[in-house]
N, CA, C and O of each residue as an XYZ file, in Angstrom:
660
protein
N       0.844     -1.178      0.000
C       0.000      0.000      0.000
C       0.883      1.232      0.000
O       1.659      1.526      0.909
N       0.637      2.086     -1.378
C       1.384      3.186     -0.713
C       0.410      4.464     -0.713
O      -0.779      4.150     -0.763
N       0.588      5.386     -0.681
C       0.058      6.999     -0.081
C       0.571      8.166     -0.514
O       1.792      8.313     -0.452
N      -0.224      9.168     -1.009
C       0.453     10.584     -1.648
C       0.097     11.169     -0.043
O      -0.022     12.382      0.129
N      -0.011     10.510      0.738
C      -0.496     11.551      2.178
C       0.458     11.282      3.170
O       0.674     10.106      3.464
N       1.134     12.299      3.798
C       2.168     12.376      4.446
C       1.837     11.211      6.083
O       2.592     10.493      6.739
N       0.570     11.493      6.182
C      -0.080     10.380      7.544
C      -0.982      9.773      7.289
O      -1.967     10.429      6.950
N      -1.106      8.370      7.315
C      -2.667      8.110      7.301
C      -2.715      7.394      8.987
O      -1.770      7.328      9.773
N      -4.155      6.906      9.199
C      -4.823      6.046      9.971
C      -4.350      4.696     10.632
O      -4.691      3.868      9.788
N      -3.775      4.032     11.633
C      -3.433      2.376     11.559
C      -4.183      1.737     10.762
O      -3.768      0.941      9.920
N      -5.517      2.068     10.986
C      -6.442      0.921     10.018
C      -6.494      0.906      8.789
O      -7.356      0.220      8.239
N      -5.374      1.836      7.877
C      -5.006      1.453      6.440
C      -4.536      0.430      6.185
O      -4.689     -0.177      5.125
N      -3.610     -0.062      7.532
C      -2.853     -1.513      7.535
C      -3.506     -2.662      7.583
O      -3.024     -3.626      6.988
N      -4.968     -2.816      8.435
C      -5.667     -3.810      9.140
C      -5.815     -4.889      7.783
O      -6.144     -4.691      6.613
N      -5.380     -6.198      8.591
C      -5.227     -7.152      7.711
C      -7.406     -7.538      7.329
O      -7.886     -8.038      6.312
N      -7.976     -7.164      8.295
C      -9.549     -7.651      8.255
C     -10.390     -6.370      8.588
O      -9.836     -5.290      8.789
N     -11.955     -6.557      8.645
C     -12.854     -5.772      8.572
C     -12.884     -5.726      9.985
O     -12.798     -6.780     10.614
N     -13.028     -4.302     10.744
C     -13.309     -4.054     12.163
C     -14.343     -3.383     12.013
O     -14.465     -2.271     11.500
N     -15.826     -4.683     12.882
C     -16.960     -4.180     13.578
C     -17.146     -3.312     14.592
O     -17.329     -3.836     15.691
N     -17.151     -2.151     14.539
C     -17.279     -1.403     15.572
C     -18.944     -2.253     16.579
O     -19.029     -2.627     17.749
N     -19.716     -2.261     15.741
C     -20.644     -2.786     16.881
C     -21.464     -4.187     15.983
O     -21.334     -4.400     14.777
N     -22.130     -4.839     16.755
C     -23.103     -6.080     16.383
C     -23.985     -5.638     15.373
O     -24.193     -6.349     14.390
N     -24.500     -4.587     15.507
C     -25.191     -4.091     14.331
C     -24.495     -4.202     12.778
O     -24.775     -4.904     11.806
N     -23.491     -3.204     13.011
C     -22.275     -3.155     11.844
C     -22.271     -4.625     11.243
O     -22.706     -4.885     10.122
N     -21.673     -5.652     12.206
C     -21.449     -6.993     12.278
C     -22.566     -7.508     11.441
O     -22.276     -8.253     10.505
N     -23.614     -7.249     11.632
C     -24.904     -7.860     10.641
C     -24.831     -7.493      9.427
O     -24.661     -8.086      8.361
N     -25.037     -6.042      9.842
C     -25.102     -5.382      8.205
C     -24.386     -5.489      7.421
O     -24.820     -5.388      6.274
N     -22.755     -5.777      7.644
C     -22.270     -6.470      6.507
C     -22.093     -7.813      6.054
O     -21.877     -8.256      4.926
N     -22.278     -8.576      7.572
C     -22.159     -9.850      7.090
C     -23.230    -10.718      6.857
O     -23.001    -11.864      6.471
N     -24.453    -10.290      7.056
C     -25.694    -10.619      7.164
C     -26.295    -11.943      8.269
O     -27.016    -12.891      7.958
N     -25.799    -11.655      9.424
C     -25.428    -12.699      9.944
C     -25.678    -12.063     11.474
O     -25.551    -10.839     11.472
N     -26.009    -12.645     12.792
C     -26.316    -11.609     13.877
C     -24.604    -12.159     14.300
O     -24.174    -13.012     13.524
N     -24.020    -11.903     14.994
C     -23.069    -11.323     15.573
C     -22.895    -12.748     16.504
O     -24.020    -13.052     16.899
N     -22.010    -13.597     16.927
C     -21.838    -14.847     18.020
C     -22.485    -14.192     19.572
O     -22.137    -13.015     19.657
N     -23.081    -14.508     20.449
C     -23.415    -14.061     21.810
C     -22.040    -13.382     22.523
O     -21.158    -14.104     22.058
N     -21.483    -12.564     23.244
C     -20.544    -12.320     23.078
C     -20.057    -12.395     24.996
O     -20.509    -11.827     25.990
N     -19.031    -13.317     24.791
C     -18.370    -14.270     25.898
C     -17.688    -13.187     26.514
O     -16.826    -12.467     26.011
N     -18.234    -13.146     27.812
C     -17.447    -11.938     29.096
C     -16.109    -13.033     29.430
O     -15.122    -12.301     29.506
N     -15.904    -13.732     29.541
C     -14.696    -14.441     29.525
C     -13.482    -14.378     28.651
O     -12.576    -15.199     28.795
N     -13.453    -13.803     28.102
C     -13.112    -13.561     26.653
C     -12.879    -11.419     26.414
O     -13.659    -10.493     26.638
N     -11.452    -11.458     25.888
C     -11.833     -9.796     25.372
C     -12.508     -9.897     24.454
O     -12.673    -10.929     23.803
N     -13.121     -8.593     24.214
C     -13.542     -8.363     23.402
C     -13.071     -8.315     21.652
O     -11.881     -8.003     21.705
N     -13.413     -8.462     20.314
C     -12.550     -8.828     19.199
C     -14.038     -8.706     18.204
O     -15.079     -9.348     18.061
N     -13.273     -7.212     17.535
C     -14.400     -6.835     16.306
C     -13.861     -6.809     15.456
O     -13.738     -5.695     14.947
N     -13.088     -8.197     14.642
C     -12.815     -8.565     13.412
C     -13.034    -10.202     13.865
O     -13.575    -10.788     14.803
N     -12.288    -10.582     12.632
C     -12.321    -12.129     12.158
C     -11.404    -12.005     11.207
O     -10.853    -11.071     10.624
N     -11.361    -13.453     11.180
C     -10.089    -13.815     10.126
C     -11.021    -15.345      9.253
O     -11.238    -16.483      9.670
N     -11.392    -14.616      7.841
C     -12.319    -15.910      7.513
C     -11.787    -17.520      7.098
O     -12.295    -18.636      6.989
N     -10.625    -16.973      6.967
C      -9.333    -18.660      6.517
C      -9.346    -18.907      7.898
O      -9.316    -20.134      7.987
N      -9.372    -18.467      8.925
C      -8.622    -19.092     10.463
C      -9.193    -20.900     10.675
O      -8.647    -21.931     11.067
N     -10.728    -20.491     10.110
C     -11.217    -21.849     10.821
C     -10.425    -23.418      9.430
O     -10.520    -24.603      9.750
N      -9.706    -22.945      7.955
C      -9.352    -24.160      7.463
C      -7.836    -24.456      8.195
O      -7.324    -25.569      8.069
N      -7.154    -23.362      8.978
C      -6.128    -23.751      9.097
C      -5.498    -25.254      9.939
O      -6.008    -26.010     10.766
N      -4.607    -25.228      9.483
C      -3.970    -26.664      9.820
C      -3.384    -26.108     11.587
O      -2.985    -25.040     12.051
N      -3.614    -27.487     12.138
C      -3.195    -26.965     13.768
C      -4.391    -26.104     14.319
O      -5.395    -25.822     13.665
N      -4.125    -25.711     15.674
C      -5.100    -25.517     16.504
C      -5.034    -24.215     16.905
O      -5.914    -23.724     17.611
N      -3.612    -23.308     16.344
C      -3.485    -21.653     16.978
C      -3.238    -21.291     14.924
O      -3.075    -22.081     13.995
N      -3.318    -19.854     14.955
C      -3.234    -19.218     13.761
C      -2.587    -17.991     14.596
O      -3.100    -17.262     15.445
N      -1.209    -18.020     14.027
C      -0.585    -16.680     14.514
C      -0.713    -15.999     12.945
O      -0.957    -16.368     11.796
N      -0.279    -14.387     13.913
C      -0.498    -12.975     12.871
C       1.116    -12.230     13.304
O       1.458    -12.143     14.483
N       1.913    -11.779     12.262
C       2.931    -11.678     12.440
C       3.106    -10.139     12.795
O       4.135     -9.578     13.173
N       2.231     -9.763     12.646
C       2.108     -7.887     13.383
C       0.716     -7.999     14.037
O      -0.310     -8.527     13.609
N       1.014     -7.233     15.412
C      -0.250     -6.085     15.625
C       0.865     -5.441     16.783
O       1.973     -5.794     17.188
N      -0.215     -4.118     17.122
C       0.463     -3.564     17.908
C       0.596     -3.795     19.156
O      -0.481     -3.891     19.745
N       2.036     -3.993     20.138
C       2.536     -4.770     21.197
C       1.667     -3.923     22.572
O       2.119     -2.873     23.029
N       0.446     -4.536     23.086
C       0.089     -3.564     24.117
C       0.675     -4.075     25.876
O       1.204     -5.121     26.249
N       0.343     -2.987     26.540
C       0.718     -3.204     27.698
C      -0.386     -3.808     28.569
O      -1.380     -4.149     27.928
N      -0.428     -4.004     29.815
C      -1.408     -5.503     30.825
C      -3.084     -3.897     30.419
O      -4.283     -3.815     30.154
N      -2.111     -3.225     30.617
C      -3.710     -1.883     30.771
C      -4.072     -1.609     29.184
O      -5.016     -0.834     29.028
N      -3.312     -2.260     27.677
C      -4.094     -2.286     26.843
C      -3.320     -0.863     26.260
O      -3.555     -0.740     25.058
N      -2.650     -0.005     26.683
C      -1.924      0.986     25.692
C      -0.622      0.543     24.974
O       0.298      0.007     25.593
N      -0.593      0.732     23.959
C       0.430      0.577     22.820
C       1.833      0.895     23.618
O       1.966      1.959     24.224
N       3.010     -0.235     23.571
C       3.945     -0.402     24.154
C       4.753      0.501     23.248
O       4.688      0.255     22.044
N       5.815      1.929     23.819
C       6.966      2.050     23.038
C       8.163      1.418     23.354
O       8.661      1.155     24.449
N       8.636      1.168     21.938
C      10.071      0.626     21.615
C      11.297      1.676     22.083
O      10.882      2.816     22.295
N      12.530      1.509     22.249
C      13.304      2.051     22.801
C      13.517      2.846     21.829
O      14.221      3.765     22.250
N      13.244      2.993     20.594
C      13.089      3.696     19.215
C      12.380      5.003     19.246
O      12.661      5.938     18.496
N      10.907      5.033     20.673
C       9.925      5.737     20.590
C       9.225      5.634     19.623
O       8.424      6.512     19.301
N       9.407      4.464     18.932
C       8.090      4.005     18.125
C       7.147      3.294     18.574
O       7.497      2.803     19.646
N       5.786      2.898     18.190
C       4.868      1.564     18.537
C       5.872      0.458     18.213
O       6.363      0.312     17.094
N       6.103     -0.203     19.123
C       6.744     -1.408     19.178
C       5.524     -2.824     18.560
O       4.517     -3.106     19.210
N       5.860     -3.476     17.366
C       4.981     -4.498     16.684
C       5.249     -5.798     17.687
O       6.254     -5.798     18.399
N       4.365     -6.840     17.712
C       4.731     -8.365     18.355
C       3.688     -9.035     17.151
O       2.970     -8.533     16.286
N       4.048    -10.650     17.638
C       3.148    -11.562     16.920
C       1.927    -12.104     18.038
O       1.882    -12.354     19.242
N       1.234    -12.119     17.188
C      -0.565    -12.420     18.231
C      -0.560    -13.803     17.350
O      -0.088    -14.085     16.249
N      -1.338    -14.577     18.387
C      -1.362    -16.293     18.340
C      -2.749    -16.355     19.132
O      -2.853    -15.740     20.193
N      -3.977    -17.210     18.541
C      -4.900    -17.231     18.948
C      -5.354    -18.550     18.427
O      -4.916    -19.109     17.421
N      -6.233    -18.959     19.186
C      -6.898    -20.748     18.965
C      -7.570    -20.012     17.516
O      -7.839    -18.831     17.295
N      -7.732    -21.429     16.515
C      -8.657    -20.933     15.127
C      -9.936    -20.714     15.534
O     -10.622    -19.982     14.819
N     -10.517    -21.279     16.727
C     -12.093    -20.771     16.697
C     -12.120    -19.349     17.296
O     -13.130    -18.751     17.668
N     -10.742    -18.866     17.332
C     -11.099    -17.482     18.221
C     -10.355    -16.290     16.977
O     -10.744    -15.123     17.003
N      -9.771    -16.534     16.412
C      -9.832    -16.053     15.291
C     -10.907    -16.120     14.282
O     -10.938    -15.205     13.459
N     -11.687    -16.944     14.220
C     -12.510    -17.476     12.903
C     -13.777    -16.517     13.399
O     -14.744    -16.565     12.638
N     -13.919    -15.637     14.585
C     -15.430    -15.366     14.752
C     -15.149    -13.558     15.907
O     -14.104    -13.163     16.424
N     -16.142    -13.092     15.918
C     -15.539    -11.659     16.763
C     -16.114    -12.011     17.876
O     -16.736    -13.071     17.805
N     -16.116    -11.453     18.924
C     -16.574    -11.032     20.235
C     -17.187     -9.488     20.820
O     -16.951     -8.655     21.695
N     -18.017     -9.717     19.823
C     -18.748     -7.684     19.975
C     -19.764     -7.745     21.064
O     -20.734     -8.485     21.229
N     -19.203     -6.627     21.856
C     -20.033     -6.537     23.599
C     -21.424     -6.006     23.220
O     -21.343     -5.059     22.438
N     -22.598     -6.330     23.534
C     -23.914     -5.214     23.057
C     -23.075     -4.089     23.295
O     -21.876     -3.850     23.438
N     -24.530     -3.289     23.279
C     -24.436     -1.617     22.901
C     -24.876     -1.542     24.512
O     -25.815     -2.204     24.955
N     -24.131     -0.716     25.255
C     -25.203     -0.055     26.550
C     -23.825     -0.001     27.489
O     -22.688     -0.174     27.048
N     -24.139      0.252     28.759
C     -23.002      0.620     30.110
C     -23.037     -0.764     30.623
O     -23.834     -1.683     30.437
N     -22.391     -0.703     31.040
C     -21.554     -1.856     32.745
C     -22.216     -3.116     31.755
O     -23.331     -3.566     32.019
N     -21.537     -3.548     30.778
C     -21.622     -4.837     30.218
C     -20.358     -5.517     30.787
O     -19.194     -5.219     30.516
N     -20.697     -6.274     31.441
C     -19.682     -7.608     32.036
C     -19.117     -7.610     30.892
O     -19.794     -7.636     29.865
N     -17.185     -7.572     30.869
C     -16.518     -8.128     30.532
C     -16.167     -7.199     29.083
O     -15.521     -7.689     28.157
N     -16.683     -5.850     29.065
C     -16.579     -5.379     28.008
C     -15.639     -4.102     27.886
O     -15.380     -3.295     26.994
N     -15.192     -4.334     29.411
C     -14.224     -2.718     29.887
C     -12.772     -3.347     29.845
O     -11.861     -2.967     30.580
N     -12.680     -4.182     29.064
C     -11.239     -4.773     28.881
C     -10.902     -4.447     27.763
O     -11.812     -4.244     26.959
N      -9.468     -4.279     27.306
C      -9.219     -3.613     26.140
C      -8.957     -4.905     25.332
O      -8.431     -5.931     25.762
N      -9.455     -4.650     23.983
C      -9.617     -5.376     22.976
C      -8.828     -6.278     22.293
O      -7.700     -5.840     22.518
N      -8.661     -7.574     21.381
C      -7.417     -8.554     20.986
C      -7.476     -6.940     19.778
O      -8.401     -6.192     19.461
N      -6.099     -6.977     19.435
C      -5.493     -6.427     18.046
C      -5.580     -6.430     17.473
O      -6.029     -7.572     17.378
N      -5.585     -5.929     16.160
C      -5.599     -5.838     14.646
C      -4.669     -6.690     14.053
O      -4.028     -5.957     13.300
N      -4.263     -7.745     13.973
C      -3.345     -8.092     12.749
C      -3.198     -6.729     12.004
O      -3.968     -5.771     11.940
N      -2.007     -6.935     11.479
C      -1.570     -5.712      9.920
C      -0.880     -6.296      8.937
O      -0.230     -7.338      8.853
N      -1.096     -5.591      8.349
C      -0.549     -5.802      7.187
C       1.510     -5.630      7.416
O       1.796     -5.623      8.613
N       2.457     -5.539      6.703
C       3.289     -4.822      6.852
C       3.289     -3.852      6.287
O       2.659     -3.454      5.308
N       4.653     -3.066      7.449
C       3.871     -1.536      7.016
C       5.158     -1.169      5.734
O       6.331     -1.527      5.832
N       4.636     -0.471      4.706
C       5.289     -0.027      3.256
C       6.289      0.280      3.354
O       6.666      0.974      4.298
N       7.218     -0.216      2.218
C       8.886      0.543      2.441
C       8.726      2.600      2.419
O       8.286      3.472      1.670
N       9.110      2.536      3.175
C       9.242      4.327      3.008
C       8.311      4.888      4.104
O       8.217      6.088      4.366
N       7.755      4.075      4.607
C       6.591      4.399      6.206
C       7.131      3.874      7.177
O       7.762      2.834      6.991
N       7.048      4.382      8.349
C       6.858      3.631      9.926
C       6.040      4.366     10.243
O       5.524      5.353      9.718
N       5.843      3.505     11.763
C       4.603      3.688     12.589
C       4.959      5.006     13.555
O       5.922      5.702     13.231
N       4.297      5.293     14.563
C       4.995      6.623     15.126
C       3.495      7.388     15.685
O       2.383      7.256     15.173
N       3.866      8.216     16.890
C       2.919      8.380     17.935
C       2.561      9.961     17.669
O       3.291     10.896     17.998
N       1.255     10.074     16.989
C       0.867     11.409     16.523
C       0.892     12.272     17.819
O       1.666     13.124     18.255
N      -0.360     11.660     18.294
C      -0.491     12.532     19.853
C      -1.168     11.389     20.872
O      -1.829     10.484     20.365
N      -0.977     11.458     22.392
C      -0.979     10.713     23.148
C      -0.756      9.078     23.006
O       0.298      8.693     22.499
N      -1.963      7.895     23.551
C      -1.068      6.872     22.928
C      -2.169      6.525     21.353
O      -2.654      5.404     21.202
N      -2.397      7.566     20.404
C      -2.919      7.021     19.373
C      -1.445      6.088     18.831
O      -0.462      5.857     19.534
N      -1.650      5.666     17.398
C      -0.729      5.035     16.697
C      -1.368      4.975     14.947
O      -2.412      4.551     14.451
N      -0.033      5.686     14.354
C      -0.700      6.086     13.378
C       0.564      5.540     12.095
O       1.461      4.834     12.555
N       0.615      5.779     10.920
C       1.490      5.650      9.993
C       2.012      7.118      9.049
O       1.361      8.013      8.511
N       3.348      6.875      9.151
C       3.867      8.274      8.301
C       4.582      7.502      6.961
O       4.943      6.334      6.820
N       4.626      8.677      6.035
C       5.107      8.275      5.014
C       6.837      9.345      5.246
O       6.972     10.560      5.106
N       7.860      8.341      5.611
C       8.825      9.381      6.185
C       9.384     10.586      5.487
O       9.717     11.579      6.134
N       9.527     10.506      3.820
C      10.111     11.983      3.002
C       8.926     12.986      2.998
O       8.939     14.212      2.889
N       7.593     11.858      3.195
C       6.470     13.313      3.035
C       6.636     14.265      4.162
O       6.865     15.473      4.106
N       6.442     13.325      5.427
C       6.527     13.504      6.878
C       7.519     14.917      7.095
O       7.146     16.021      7.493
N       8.450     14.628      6.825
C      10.057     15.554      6.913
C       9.500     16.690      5.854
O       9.354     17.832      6.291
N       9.223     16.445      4.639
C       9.029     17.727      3.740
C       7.838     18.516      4.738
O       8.014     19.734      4.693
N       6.807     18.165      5.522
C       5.678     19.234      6.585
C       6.879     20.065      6.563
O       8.075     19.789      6.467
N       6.001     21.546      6.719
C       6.463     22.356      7.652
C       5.438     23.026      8.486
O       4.280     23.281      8.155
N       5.911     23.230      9.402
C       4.944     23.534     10.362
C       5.432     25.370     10.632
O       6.652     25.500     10.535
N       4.818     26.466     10.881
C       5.100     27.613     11.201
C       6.015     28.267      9.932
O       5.991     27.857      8.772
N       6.699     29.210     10.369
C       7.528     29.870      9.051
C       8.791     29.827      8.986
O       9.436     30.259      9.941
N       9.446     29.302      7.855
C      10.609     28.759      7.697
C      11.503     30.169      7.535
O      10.852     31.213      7.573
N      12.858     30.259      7.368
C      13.976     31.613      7.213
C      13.373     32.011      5.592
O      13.558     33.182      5.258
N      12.882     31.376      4.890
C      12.591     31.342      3.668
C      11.176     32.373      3.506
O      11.011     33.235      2.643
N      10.299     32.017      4.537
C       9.003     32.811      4.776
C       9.450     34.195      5.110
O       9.116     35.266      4.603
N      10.187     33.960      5.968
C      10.342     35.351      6.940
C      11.407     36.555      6.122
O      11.318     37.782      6.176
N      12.430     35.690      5.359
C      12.855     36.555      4.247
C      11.716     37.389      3.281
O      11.676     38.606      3.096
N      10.770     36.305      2.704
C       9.756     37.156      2.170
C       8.649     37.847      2.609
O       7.840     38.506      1.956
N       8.700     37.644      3.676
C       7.820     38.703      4.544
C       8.630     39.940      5.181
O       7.946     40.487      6.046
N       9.700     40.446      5.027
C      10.443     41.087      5.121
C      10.625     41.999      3.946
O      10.723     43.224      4.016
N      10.663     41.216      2.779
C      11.073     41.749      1.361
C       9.476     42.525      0.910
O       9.409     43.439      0.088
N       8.193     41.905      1.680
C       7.009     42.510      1.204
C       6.950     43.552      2.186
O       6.183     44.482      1.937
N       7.558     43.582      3.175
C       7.433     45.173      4.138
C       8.468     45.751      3.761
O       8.897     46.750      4.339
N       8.810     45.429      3.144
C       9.770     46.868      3.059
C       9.340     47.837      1.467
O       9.409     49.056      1.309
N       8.949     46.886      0.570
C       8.260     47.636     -0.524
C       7.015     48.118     -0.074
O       6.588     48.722     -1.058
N       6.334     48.196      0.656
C       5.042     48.503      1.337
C       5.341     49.719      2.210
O       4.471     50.511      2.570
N       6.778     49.821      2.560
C       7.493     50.890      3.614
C       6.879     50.746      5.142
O       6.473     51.683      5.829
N       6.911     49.261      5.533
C       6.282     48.990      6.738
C       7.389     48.603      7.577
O       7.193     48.286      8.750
């Protein structure tokens, strides 16, 4: 995947479709949503190959590495640090979407991960603001400028002075 946009979204990467809710879950798949197991985090994708795979776990060779409280681990890099996620095939093969409403048992736990894709030669990952996690395209990234460069301020100089300001 590549990008004329200096940042996009993590979920440009997402290897599958993320249900935000059971509803969603229907409407595209036409299908109501599995009952959804408080034992269990919560998990609004699927992986539709998981259930032919051979063996009993289906690992994903990226998502993002979280901590016991569920925020995105940094690397000594100060990047999102990636790991591999390993899950039984019936727990890959199906989501776990909490209803809609407050104090749902088992639904205030932070969520299994996104598998990704890998991320494009010429991008890494990298922490816009707080712990989001987002993707840059690094020459676009570097060409931003933010405020006014010696280049601005030369010509804003060169327009006051023909103005006699």
């Amino acid at each position: 995947m590549t990008t004329a946009s200096a940042v996009f979204p993590l979920d440009k990467l997402a290897m599958f479709v993320r249900y935000q809710t059971r509803g969603a879950y229907k409407a595209v798949t036409g299908q109501e949503a599995p009952e959804f197991n408080p034992s269990r985090r919560p998990k609004f994708w699927f992986d539709p190959e998981a259930a032919k795979a051979a063996g009993r776990y289906v690992r994903y060779e990226r998502t993002i590495e979280l901590t016991d409280l569920g925020k995105p681990v940094v690397g000594a890099d100060g990047k999102p640090r990636l790991d591999m996620l390993q899950l039984e095939k019936s727990e890959a093969a199906t989501v776990n979407i909490p209803r809609e409403g407050t104090n749902i048992e088992g639904a205030d736990t932070y969520e299994v991960g996104m598998p990704l894709m890998e991320v494009p030669a010429g991008h890494e990952l990298y922490f816009p603001y707080g712990g989001v996690v987002g993707v840059k395209n690094v020459r676009l990234f570097a060409q931003q400028v933010e405020g006014f460069t010696g280049a601005d301020r030369a010509a804003l100089l060169a327009i006051a002075a023909k103005l006699g300001v």
